[in-house]
N, C-alpha and C positions, 0 to 999 in steps of 0.2 A: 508674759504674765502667767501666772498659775495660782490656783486658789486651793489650800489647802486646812482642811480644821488643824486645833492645837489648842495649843497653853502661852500664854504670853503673861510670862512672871516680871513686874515691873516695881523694881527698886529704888524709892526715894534715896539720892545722896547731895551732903551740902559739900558745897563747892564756895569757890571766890566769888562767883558770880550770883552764887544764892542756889534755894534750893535745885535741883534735877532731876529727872527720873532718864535710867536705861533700861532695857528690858532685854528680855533671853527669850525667845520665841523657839517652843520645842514641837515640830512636826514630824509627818513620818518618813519625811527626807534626809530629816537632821536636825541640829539646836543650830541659832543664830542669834547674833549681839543686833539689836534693835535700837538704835537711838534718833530716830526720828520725833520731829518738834512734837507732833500730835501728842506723845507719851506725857508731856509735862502736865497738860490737865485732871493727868488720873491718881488717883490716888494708891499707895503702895497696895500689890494683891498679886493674884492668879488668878488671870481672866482666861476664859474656855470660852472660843467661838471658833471661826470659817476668817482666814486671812488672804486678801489677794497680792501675795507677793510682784513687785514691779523689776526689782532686782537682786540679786545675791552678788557682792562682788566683794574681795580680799580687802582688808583697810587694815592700816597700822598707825600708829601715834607714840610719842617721845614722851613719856611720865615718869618720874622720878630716878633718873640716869638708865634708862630699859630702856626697852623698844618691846611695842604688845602690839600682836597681831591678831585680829580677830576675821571673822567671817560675817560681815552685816547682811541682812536683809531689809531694804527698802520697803515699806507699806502701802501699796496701793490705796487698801480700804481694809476694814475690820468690821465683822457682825459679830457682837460679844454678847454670849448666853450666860454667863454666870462668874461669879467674884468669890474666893475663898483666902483665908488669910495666910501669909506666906510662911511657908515654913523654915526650919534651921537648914537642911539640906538643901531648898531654893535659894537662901539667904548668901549660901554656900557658891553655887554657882554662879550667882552674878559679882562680878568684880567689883569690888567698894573704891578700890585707887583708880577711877578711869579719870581720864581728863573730860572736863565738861564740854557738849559737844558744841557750845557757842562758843568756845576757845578755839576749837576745830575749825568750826567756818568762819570764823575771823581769820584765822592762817591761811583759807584758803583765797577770801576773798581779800585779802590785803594787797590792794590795788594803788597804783598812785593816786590820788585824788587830781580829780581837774579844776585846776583853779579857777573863781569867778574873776571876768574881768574887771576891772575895776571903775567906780564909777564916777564921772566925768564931773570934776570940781560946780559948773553949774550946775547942775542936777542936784547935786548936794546941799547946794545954795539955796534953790530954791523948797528945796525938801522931798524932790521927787524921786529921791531912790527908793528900791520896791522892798519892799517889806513883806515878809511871812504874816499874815495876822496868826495872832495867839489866841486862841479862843480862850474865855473865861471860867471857863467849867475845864479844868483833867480830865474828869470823863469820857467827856464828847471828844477831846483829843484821842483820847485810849483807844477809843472805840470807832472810832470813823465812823462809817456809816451805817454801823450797828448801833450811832447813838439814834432817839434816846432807847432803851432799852425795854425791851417788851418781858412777858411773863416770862419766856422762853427764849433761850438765845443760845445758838450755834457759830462757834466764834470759827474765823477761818483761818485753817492751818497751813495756811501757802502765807503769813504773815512773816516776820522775819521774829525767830526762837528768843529772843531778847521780850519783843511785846507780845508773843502769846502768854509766856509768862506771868506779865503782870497782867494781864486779859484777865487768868484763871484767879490769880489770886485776891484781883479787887470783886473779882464776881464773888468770891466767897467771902472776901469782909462785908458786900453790900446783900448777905444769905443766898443766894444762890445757891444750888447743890446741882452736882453733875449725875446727869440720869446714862451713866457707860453705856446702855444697851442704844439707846437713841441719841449716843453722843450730843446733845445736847444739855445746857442748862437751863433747870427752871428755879423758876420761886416759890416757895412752898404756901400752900392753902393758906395759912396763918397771916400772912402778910395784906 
């Protein structure tokens, strides 16, 4: 790991999957393609802070009959001091045709599935096959065990990039605002 200041320009782009963000992290080692889940919370910008890099390693991807290689760096953790709005020439550097990276780890993780065995005709009979309960509130599903939700809430980004997503963006229809420097969401005084 190495911790280094920078610039992390992070570009909203809509995809099949709905919106994304990738990011271009430019330090004094070099510029690197960032697409890590964490990014999808934030709002398009150039954020200036102290990043602890976990890895840099070569990655490549199949987009529009190409092949695009880039250079990523993994994110350990991020302290962000300051947001400014992007400009044409960062707008520039980040690539708009990426494939979105939940495409990506679906390719990677496309596994056979293991089938459940099947359950045994009395069981069935009787009604004792097991069931999932559906809780009655989406919410509390969304959120597990961040339901119910407090003034402040830190959503956790080892979730799979499908539901942090919708994590970020029902926090924002329910007002929420993301406070970047303390990576967390609050609720605003008003409420």
């Amino acid at each position: 790991m190495i911790q280094l200041p920078g610039q992390l320009a992070i570009r909203t782009i809509s995809g099949r999957n709905g919106d994304f963000n990738v990011g271009r992290l430019a330090t004094s080692i070099g510029e690197f393609v960032v697409k890590d889940a964490v990014l999808d919370q934030y709002k398009e910008g150039k954020y200036q802070g102290d990043f602890v890099i976990n890895e840099i390693t070569p990655s490549y991807y199949t987009y529009g009959g190409r092949i695009v290689v880039e250079i990523r760096a993994r994110l350990e953790s991020m302290t962000l001091d300051d947001v400014d709005d992007l400009k044409a020439e960062d707008v520039e550097k980040i690539e708009t045709k990426v494939q979105d990276p939940l495409d990506e780890e679906r390719k990677q993780v496309a596994a056979p599935a293991t089938p459940q065995p099947p359950v045994p005709d009395d069981e069935k009979q009787f009604g004792m096959e097991t069931k999932e309960p559906t809780p009655e509130n989406p919410d509390a599903a969304l959120f597990g065990i961040l339901w119910p939700l407090g003034d402040s809430v830190r959503l956790d980004v080892t979730v799979d990039r499908q539901k942090l997503r919708l994590q970020s963006k029902r926090l924002e229809q329910l007002g929420y605002e993301l406070d970047f420097k303390a990576q967390c969401w609050n609720k605003p005084d008003s409420f």
